[in-house]
Backbone bond lengths (Angstrom), bond angles and torsions (degrees), N, CA, C in turn:
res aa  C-N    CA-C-N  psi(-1)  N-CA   C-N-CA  omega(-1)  CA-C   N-CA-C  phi
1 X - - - 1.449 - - 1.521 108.63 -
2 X 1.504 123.57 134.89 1.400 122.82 154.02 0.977 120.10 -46.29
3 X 1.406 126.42 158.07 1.368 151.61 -153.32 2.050 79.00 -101.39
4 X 1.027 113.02 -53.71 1.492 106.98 -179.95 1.387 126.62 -37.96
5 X 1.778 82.59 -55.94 1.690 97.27 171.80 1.198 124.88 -75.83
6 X 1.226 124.90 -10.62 1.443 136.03 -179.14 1.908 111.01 -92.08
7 X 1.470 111.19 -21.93 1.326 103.91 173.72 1.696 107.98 -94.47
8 X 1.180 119.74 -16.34 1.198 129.80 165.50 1.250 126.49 -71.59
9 X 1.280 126.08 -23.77 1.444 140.88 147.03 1.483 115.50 -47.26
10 X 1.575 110.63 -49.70 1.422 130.05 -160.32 1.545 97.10 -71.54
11 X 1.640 105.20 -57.70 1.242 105.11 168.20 1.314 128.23 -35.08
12 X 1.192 119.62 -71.12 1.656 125.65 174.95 1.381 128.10 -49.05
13 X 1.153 119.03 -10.44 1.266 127.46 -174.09 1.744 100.45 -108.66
14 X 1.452 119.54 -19.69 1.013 111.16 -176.15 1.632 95.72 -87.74
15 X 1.471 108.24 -41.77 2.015 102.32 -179.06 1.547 110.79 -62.89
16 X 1.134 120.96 -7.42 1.771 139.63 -175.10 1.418 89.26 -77.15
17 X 1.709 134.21 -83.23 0.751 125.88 -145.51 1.632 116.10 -90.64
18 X 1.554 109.26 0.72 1.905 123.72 153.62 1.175 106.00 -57.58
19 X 1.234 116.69 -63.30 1.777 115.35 177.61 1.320 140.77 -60.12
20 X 1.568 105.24 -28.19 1.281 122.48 162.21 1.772 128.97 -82.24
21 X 1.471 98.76 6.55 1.241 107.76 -176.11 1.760 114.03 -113.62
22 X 1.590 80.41 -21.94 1.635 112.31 168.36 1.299 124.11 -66.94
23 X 1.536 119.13 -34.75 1.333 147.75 160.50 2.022 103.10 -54.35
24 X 1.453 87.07 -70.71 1.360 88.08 -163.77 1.262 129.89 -49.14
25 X 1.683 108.62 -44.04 1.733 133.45 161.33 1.996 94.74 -43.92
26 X 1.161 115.90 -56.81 1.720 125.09 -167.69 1.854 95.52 -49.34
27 X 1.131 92.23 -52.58 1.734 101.17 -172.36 1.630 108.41 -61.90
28 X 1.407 112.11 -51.40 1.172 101.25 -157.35 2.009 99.47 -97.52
29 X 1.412 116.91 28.32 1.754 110.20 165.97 1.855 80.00 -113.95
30 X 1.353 113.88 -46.46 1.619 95.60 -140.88 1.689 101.61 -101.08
31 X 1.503 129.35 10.11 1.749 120.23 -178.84 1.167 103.52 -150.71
32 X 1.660 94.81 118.32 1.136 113.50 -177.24 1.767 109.46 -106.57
33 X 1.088 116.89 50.25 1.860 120.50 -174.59 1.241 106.00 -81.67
34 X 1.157 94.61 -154.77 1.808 112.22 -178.16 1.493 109.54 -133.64
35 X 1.232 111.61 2.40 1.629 106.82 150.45 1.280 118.77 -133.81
36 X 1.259 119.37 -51.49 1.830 118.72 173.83 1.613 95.34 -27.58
37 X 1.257 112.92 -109.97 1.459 127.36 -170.07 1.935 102.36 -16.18
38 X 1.448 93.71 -81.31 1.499 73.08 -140.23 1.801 103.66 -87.63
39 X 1.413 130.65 24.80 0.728 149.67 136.19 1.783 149.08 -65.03
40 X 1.329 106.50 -77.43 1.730 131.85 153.35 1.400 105.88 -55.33
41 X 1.228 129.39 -56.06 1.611 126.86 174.35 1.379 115.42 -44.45
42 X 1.241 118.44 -59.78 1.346 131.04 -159.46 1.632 110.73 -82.22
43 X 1.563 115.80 -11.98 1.533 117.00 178.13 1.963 78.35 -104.62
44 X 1.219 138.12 -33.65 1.321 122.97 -162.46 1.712 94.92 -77.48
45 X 1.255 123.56 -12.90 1.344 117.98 178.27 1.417 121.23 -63.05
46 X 1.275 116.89 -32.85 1.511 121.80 -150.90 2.294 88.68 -98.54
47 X 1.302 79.69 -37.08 1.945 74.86 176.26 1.432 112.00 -77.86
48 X 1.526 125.06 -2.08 1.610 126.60 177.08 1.667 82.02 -78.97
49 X 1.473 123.39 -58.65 1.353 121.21 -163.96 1.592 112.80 -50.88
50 X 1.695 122.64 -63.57 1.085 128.45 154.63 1.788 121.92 -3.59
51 X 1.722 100.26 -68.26 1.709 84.17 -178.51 1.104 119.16 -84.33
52 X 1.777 118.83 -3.15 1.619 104.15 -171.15 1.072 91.50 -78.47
53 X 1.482 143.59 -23.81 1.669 139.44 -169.93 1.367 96.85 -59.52
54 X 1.624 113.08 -60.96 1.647 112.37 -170.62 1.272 103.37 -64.42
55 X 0.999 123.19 -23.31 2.121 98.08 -174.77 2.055 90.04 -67.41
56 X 1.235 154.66 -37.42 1.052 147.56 178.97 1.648 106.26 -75.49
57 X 1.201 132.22 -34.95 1.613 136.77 -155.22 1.453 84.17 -136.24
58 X 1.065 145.59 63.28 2.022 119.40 158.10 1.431 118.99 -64.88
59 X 1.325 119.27 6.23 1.389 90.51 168.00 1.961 90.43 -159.54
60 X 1.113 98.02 -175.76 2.175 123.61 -158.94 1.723 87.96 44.11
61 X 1.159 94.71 -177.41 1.771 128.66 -164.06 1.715 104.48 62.35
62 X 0.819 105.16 56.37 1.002 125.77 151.02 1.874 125.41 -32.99
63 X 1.150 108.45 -5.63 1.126 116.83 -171.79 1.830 112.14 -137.10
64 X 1.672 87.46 25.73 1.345 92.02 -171.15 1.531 124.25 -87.63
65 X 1.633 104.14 -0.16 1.284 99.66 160.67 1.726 134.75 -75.50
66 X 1.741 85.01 -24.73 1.679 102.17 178.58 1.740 101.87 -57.79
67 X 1.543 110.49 -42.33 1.130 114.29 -170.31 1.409 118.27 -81.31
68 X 1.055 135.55 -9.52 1.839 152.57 125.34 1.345 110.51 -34.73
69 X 1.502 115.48 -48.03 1.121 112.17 -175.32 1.436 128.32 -76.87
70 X 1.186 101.45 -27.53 1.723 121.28 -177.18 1.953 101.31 -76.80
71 X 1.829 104.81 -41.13 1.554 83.02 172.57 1.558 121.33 -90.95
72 X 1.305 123.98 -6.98 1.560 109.03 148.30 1.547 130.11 -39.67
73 X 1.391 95.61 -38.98 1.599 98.71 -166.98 1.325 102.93 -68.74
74 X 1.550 104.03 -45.96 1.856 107.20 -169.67 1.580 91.29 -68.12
75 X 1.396 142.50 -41.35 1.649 121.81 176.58 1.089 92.01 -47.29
76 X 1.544 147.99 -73.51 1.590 128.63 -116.70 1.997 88.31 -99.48
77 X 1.198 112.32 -21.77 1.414 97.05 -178.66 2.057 106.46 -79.24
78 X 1.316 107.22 -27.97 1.918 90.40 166.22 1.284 99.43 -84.27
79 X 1.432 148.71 6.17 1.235 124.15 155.57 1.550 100.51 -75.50
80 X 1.310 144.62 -60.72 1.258 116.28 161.83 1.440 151.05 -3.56
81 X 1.661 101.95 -57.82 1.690 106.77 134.93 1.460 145.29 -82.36
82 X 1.458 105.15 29.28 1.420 111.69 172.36 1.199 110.91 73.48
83 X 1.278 132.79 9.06 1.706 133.13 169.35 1.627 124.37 -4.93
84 X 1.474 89.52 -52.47 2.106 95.14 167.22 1.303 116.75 -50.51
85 X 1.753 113.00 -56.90 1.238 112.10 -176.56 1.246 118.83 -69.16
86 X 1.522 123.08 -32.81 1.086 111.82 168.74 1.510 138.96 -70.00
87 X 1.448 114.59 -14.13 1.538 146.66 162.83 2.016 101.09 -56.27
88 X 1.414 117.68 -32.63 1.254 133.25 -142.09 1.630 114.77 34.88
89 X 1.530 89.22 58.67 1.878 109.38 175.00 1.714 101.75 -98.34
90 X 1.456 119.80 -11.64 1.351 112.77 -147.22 1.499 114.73 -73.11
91 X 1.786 115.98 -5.60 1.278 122.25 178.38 1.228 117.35 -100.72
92 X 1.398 127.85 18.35 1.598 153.37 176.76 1.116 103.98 -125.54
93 X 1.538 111.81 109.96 1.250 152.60 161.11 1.826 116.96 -39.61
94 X 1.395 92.79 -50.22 1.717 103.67 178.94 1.509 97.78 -62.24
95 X 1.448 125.70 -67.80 1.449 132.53 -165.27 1.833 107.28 -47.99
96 X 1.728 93.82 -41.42 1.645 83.92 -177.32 1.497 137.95 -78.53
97 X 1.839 72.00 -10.79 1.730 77.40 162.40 1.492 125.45 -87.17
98 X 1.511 107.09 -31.22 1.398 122.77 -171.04 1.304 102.95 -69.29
99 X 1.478 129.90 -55.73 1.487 124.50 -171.28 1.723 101.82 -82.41
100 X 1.323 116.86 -43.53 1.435 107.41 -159.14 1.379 107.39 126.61
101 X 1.553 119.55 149.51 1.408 125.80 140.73 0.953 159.70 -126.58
102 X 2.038 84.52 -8.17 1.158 91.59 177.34 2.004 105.90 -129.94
103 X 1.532 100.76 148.92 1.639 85.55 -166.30 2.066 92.22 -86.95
104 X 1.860 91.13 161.04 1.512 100.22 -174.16 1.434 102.37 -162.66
105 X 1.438 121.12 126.70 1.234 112.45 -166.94 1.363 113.24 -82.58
106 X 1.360 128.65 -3.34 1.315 128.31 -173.82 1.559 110.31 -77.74
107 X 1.497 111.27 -26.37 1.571 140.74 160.14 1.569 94.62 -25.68
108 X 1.766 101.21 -62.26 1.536 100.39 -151.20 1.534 98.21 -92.20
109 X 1.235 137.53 -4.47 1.424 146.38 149.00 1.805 93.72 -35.46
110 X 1.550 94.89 -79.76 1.779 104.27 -157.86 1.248 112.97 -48.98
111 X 1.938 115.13 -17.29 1.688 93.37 -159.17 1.836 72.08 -112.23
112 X 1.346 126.79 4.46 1.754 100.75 147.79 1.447 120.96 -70.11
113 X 1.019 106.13 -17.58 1.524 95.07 -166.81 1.350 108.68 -87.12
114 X 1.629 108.53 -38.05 1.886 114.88 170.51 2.056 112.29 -66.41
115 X 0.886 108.41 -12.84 1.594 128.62 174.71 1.337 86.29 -75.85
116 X 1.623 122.25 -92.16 1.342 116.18 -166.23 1.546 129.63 -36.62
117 X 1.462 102.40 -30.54 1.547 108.38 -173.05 1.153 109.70 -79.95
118 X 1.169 130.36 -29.43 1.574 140.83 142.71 0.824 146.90 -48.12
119 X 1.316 106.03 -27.60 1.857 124.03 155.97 1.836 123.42 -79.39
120 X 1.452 86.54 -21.46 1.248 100.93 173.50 1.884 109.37 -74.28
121 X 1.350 112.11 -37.81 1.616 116.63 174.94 1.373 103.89 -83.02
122 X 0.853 135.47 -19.98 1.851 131.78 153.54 1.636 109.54 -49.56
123 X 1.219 108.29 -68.61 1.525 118.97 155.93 1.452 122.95 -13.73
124 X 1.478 112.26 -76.29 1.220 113.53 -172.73 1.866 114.95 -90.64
125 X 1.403 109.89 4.92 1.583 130.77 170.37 1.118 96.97 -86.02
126 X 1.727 146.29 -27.95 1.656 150.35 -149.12 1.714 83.04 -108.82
127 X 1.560 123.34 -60.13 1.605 125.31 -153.10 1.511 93.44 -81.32
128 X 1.804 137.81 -1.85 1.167 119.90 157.81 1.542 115.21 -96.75
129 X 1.533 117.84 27.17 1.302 93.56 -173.93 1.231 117.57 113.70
130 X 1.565 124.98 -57.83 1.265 138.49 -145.04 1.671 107.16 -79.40
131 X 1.107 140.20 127.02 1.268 148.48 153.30 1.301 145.21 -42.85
């Protein structure tokens, strides 16, 4: 790959994961539902993680959603042990939203499913060629 095409990759993945972070902040001041929020957020979390990796790595690891996926779990399993409180983050609002507080396995449902959809564009990034 060119160095052209390769900073242009970098690029896009970095305006990918501005917007998707832009989303997420949008979601979590202004919707308070019963699926957006704590649903759509929480699988859109693990694909915000996804591109900030590729703006540093855009291409091999191929298996980097599995590996997204494995550190969601370890976030939502020290939210299990109270990680905020133990951080003494637990009276900051930003942190408790950002890390979590409370553990929930449906959590780790949503960021399978944003994992899978990501593994699925690994997929079709591998069957064009791409590395």
């Amino acid at each position: 790959m060119k160095l052209q095409e390769y900073k242009k990759e970098r690029i896009t993945f970095a305006v990918i994961t501005v917007l998707l972070i832009f989303i997420e902040v949008l979601i979590a001041l202004f919707v308070d539902d019963a699926f957006i929020r704590p649903y759509f957020g929480d699988m859109l979390v693990v694909v915000v993680l996804y591109a900030f990796v590729r703006i540093f790595v855009p291409h091999g690891h191929r298996l980097l959603p599995l590996y997204i996926f494995l550190f969601a779990i370890v976030v939502e399993v020290l939210q299990y042990f109270h990680i905020v409180d133990i951080l003494g983050l637990g009276g900051s609002r930003f942190f408790r939203t950002l890390i979590g507080g409370v553990f929930d396995w449906k959590d780790i449902g949503c960021y399978a499913v944003g994992c899978l959809a990501m593994g699925g564009y690994e997929i079709l990034r591998w069957k064009k060629g791409e590395k």
